[in-house]
C-alpha positions as CSV (number, residue, x, y, z in Angstrom):
1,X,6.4,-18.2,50.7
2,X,5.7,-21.4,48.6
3,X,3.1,-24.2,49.3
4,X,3.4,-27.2,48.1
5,X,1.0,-30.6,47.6
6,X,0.9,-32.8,50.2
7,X,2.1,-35.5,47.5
8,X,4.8,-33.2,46.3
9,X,5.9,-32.9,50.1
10,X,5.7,-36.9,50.6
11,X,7.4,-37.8,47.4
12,X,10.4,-35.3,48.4
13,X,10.7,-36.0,52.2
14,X,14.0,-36.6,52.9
15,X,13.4,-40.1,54.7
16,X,11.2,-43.1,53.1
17,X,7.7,-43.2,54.4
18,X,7.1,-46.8,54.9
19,X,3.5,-46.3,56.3
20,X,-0.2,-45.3,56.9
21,X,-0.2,-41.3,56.4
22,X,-3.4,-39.7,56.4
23,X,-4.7,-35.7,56.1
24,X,-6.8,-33.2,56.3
25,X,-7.0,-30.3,53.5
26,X,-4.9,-27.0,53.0
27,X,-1.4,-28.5,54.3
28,X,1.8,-25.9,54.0
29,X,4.9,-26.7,54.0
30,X,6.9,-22.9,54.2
31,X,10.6,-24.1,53.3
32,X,11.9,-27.1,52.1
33,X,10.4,-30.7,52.8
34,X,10.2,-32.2,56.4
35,X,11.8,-35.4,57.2
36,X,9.7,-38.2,57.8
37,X,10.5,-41.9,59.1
38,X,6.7,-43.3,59.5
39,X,6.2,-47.2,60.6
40,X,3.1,-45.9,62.5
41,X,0.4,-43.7,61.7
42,X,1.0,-40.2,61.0
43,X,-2.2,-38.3,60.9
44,X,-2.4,-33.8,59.8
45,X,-5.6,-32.6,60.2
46,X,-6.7,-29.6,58.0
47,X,-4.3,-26.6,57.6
48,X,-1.6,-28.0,59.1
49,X,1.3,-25.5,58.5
50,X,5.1,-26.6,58.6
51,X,8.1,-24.7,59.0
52,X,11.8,-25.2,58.0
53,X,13.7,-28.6,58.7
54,X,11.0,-30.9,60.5
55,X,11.6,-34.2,61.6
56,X,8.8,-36.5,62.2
57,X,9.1,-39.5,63.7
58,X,7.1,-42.7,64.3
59,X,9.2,-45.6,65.2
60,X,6.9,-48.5,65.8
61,X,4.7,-50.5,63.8
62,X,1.9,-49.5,66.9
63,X,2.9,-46.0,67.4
64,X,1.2,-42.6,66.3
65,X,1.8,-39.2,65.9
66,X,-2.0,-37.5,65.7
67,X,-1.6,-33.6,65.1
68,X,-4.7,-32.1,65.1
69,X,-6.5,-28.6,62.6
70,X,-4.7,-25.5,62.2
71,X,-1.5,-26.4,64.3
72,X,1.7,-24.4,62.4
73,X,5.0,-26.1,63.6
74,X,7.8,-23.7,62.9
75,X,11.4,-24.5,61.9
76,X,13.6,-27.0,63.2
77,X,11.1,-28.6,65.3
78,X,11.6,-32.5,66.3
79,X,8.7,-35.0,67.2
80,X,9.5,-38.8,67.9
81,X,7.0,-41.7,68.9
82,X,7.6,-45.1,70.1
83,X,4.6,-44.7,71.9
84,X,2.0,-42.1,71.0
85,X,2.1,-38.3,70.6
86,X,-0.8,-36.0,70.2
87,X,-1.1,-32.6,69.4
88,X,-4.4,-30.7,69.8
89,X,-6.1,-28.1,67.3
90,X,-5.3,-24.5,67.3
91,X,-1.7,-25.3,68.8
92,X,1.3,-23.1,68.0
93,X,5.0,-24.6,68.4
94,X,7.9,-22.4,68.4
95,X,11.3,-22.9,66.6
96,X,13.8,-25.9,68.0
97,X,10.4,-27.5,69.7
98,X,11.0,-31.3,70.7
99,X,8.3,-33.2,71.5
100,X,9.5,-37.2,72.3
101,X,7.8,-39.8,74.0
102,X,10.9,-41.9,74.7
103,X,14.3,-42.0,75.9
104,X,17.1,-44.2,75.3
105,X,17.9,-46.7,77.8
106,X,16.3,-47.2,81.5
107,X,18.0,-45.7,84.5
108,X,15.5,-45.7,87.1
109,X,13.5,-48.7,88.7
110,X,10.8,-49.5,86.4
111,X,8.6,-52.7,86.7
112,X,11.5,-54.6,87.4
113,X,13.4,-53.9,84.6
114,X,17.2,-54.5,83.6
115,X,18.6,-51.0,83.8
116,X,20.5,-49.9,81.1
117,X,24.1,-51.0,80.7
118,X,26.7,-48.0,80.4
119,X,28.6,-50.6,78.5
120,X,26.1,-50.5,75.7
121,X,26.1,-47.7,73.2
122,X,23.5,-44.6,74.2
123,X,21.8,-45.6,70.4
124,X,21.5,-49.4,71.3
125,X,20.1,-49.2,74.3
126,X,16.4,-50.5,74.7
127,X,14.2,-47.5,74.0
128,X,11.5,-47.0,76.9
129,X,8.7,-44.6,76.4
130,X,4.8,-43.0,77.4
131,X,2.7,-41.2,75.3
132,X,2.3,-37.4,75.5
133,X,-0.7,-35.2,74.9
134,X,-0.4,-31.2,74.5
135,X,-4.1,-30.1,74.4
136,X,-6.0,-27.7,71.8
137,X,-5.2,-23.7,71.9
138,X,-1.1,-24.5,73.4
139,X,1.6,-22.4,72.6
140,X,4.8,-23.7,73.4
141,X,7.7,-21.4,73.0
142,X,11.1,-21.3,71.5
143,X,13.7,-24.2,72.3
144,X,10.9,-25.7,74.2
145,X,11.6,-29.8,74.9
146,X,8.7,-32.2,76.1
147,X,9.7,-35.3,77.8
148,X,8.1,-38.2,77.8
149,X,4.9,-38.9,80.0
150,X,3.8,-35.3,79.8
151,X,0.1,-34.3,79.6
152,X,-0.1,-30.7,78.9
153,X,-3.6,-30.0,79.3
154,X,-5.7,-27.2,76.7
155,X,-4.9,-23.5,76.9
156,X,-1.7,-23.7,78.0
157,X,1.6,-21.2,77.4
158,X,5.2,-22.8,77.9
159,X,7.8,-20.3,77.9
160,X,10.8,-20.3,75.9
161,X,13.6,-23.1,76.0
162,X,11.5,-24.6,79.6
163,X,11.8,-28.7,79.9
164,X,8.5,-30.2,80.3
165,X,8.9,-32.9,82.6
166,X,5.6,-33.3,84.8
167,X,2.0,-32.3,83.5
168,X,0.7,-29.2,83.4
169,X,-2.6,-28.3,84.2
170,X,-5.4,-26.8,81.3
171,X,-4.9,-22.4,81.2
172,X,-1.6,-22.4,82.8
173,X,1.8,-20.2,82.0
174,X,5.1,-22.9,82.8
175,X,8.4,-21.6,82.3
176,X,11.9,-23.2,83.7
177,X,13.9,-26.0,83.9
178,X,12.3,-28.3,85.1
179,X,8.8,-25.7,83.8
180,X,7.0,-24.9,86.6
181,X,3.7,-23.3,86.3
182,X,3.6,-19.5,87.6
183,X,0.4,-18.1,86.4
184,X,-3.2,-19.8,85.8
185,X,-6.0,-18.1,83.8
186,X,-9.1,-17.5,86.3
187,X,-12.1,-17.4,84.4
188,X,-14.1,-15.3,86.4
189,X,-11.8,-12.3,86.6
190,X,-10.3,-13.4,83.2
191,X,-7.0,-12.8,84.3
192,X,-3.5,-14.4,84.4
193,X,-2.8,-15.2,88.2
194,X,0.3,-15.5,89.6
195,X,0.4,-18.9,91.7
Protein backbone atom coordinates (compact mmCIF):
# COMPACT_ATOMS: atom_id res chain seq x y z
CA UNK A 1 0.00 0.00 0.00
CA UNK A 2 1.56 3.39 -0.86
CA UNK A 3 0.81 6.88 0.61
CA UNK A 4 1.37 9.64 -0.97
CA UNK A 5 1.61 13.78 -0.11
CA UNK A 6 -1.27 15.55 -0.17
CA UNK A 7 0.66 17.88 -2.81
CA UNK A 8 1.83 14.87 -4.74
CA UNK A 9 -2.04 13.78 -4.73
CA UNK A 10 -3.21 17.43 -5.91
CA UNK A 11 -0.55 17.99 -8.43
CA UNK A 12 -1.62 14.46 -10.08
CA UNK A 13 -5.45 14.57 -9.74
CA UNK A 14 -6.84 13.80 -12.74
CA UNK A 15 -9.08 17.05 -13.03
CA UNK A 16 -7.74 20.75 -12.46
CA UNK A 17 -8.39 22.07 -8.99
CA UNK A 18 -9.40 25.60 -9.64
CA UNK A 19 -10.04 26.31 -5.83
CA UNK A 20 -9.78 26.70 -2.03
CA UNK A 21 -8.63 23.13 -0.75
CA UNK A 22 -7.70 22.83 2.75
CA UNK A 23 -6.54 19.67 5.26
CA UNK A 24 -5.92 18.14 8.09
CA UNK A 25 -2.65 15.91 8.67
CA UNK A 26 -1.86 12.08 7.81
CA UNK A 27 -4.07 11.97 4.36
CA UNK A 28 -3.81 8.44 2.32
CA UNK A 29 -4.50 8.03 -0.78
CA UNK A 30 -4.33 3.73 -1.27
CA UNK A 31 -4.32 3.53 -5.21
CA UNK A 32 -3.97 5.97 -7.72
CA UNK A 33 -5.04 9.68 -7.48
CA UNK A 34 -8.71 10.82 -6.97
CA UNK A 35 -10.35 13.05 -9.42
CA UNK A 36 -11.05 16.36 -8.31
CA UNK A 37 -13.21 19.33 -10.01
CA UNK A 38 -13.16 22.02 -6.95
CA UNK A 39 -14.87 25.68 -7.64
CA UNK A 40 -15.92 25.48 -3.88
CA UNK A 41 -14.26 24.59 -0.86
CA UNK A 42 -13.06 21.22 -0.38
CA UNK A 43 -12.07 20.62 3.22
CA UNK A 44 -10.14 16.74 4.63
CA UNK A 45 -9.79 16.78 8.05
CA UNK A 46 -6.84 14.72 9.65
CA UNK A 47 -6.38 11.05 8.46
CA UNK A 48 -8.52 11.18 5.83
CA UNK A 49 -8.00 7.83 3.95
CA UNK A 50 -8.96 7.36 0.13
CA UNK A 51 -9.53 4.47 -1.89
CA UNK A 52 -9.30 3.58 -5.60
CA UNK A 53 -10.94 5.97 -8.43
CA UNK A 54 -12.59 8.88 -6.29
CA UNK A 55 -14.36 11.61 -7.78
CA UNK A 56 -14.87 14.70 -5.90
CA UNK A 57 -16.95 17.18 -6.89
CA UNK A 58 -17.75 20.78 -6.02
CA UNK A 59 -19.48 22.56 -8.79
CA UNK A 60 -20.22 26.03 -7.57
CA UNK A 61 -18.24 28.94 -6.69
CA UNK A 62 -20.64 28.73 -3.06
CA UNK A 63 -20.62 25.11 -2.69
CA UNK A 64 -18.64 22.76 -0.23
CA UNK A 65 -17.76 19.44 0.40
CA UNK A 66 -16.62 19.33 4.41
CA UNK A 67 -15.40 15.69 5.18
CA UNK A 68 -14.54 15.49 8.60
CA UNK A 69 -11.14 13.16 10.88
CA UNK A 70 -10.52 9.68 10.18
CA UNK A 71 -13.35 9.11 7.45
CA UNK A 72 -11.68 6.22 4.88
CA UNK A 73 -13.67 6.37 1.48
CA UNK A 74 -13.10 3.27 -0.38
CA UNK A 75 -12.91 2.68 -4.11
CA UNK A 76 -15.02 4.04 -6.76
CA UNK A 77 -16.91 6.22 -4.54
CA UNK A 78 -18.61 9.49 -6.13
CA UNK A 79 -19.42 12.87 -4.12
CA UNK A 80 -20.96 15.96 -5.99
CA UNK A 81 -21.98 19.45 -4.58
CA UNK A 82 -23.94 22.24 -5.99
CA UNK A 83 -25.03 22.85 -2.73
CA UNK A 84 -23.23 21.51 0.31
CA UNK A 85 -22.17 18.04 1.45
CA UNK A 86 -20.90 16.99 4.84
CA UNK A 87 -19.44 14.13 6.15
CA UNK A 88 -18.93 13.62 9.85
CA UNK A 89 -15.66 12.08 11.77
CA UNK A 90 -15.20 8.50 12.29
CA UNK A 91 -17.41 7.66 9.09
CA UNK A 92 -16.79 4.65 6.90
CA UNK A 93 -18.04 4.56 3.15
CA UNK A 94 -18.18 1.44 1.23
CA UNK A 95 -17.14 0.79 -2.43
CA UNK A 96 -19.43 2.47 -5.39
CA UNK A 97 -20.81 5.06 -2.52
CA UNK A 98 -22.61 8.21 -4.17
CA UNK A 99 -23.22 10.89 -2.22
CA UNK A 100 -24.95 13.98 -4.43
CA UNK A 101 -26.76 16.85 -3.42
CA UNK A 102 -28.29 17.50 -6.87
CA UNK A 103 -30.13 16.26 -9.69
CA UNK A 104 -30.41 17.23 -13.12
CA UNK A 105 -33.45 19.01 -14.18
CA UNK A 106 -36.79 19.73 -12.06
CA UNK A 107 -39.79 17.37 -12.36
CA UNK A 108 -41.82 18.06 -9.54
CA UNK A 109 -43.52 21.34 -8.34
CA UNK A 110 -41.01 23.36 -6.73
CA UNK A 111 -41.56 27.10 -5.80
CA UNK A 112 -43.00 27.70 -8.89
CA UNK A 113 -40.53 26.65 -11.07
CA UNK A 114 -40.32 25.85 -14.97
CA UNK A 115 -40.10 22.06 -14.90
CA UNK A 116 -37.65 20.59 -16.88
CA UNK A 117 -38.08 20.29 -20.67
CA UNK A 118 -37.71 16.59 -21.99
CA UNK A 119 -36.68 18.43 -25.13
CA UNK A 120 -33.52 19.61 -23.46
CA UNK A 121 -30.57 17.29 -23.07
CA UNK A 122 -30.50 15.31 -19.38
CA UNK A 123 -26.71 17.31 -19.05
CA UNK A 124 -28.30 20.80 -19.90
CA UNK A 125 -30.92 20.85 -17.85
CA UNK A 126 -30.84 23.37 -14.79
CA UNK A 127 -29.25 21.57 -11.96
CA UNK A 128 -31.54 21.75 -8.69
CA UNK A 129 -30.12 20.69 -5.33
CA UNK A 130 -30.13 20.54 -1.06
CA UNK A 131 -27.41 19.93 1.01
CA UNK A 132 -26.78 16.63 2.76
CA UNK A 133 -25.25 15.78 6.12
CA UNK A 134 -24.21 12.06 7.07
CA UNK A 135 -23.36 12.44 10.80
CA UNK A 136 -20.03 11.22 12.83
CA UNK A 137 -19.58 7.17 13.52
CA UNK A 138 -21.81 6.22 9.85
CA UNK A 139 -21.18 3.41 7.93
CA UNK A 140 -22.70 3.32 4.73
CA UNK A 141 -22.39 0.10 2.87
CA UNK A 142 -21.52 -1.12 -0.61
CA UNK A 143 -23.25 0.46 -3.75
CA UNK A 144 -24.92 2.77 -1.28
CA UNK A 145 -26.48 6.11 -3.19
CA UNK A 146 -27.51 9.32 -1.10
CA UNK A 147 -29.92 11.63 -2.78
CA UNK A 148 -30.16 14.95 -2.29
CA UNK A 149 -31.88 16.55 0.84
CA UNK A 150 -30.81 13.68 3.04
CA UNK A 151 -29.87 14.14 6.73
CA UNK A 152 -28.50 10.97 8.05
CA UNK A 153 -28.12 11.62 11.52
CA UNK A 154 -24.75 10.13 13.88
CA UNK A 155 -24.42 6.38 14.47
CA UNK A 156 -26.06 5.21 11.70
CA UNK A 157 -25.61 1.72 9.47
CA UNK A 158 -26.95 1.89 5.76
CA UNK A 159 -27.00 -1.46 4.24
CA UNK A 160 -25.53 -2.36 1.06
CA UNK A 161 -26.69 -0.89 -2.40
CA UNK A 162 -30.03 0.88 -0.24
CA UNK A 163 -31.13 4.51 -1.81
CA UNK A 164 -31.25 7.16 0.75
CA UNK A 165 -34.00 9.21 -0.04
CA UNK A 166 -35.59 10.62 3.30
CA UNK A 167 -33.54 11.25 6.60
CA UNK A 168 -32.70 8.82 8.83
CA UNK A 169 -32.74 9.18 12.40
CA UNK A 170 -29.11 9.15 14.76
CA UNK A 171 -28.31 4.92 15.86
CA UNK A 172 -30.48 3.55 13.19
CA UNK A 173 -29.92 0.32 10.69
CA UNK A 174 -31.71 1.44 6.90
CA UNK A 175 -31.54 -0.89 4.27
CA UNK A 176 -33.79 -0.92 0.84
CA UNK A 177 -34.88 0.80 -1.92
CA UNK A 178 -36.13 3.42 -0.96
CA UNK A 179 -33.81 2.56 2.82
CA UNK A 180 -36.13 2.12 5.33
CA UNK A 181 -34.99 2.01 8.85
CA UNK A 182 -35.48 -1.59 10.55
CA UNK A 183 -33.48 -1.57 13.67
CA UNK A 184 -32.68 1.44 16.19
CA UNK A 185 -29.88 1.17 18.86
CA UNK A 186 -31.71 1.53 22.49
CA UNK A 187 -29.27 2.71 24.86
CA UNK A 188 -30.53 1.31 27.85
CA UNK A 189 -30.58 -2.31 26.88
CA UNK A 190 -27.70 -1.45 24.29
CA UNK A 191 -29.20 -3.42 21.77
CA UNK A 192 -30.26 -3.24 18.09
CA UNK A 193 -34.22 -3.22 18.04
CA UNK A 194 -36.17 -4.26 15.39
CA UNK A 195 -38.86 -1.35 14.60
Amino acid sequence: MNSYSFQTFARTSFFYIFSKITYGRNIRIIKGFPRIINKGHLYFGKKFTAGLDLRLEVLAGTASVVIGENVKINDYCHIGAINSIEIGDNCLLGSRVSIVDHEHGIYQAFNDCMQSDPAIPPDERTLKGSPIKIGARTWIGEGVVVLSGVNIGPGCIIGANAVVTKNIPENSIAVGIPAKVIRKYNEGSQAWERI
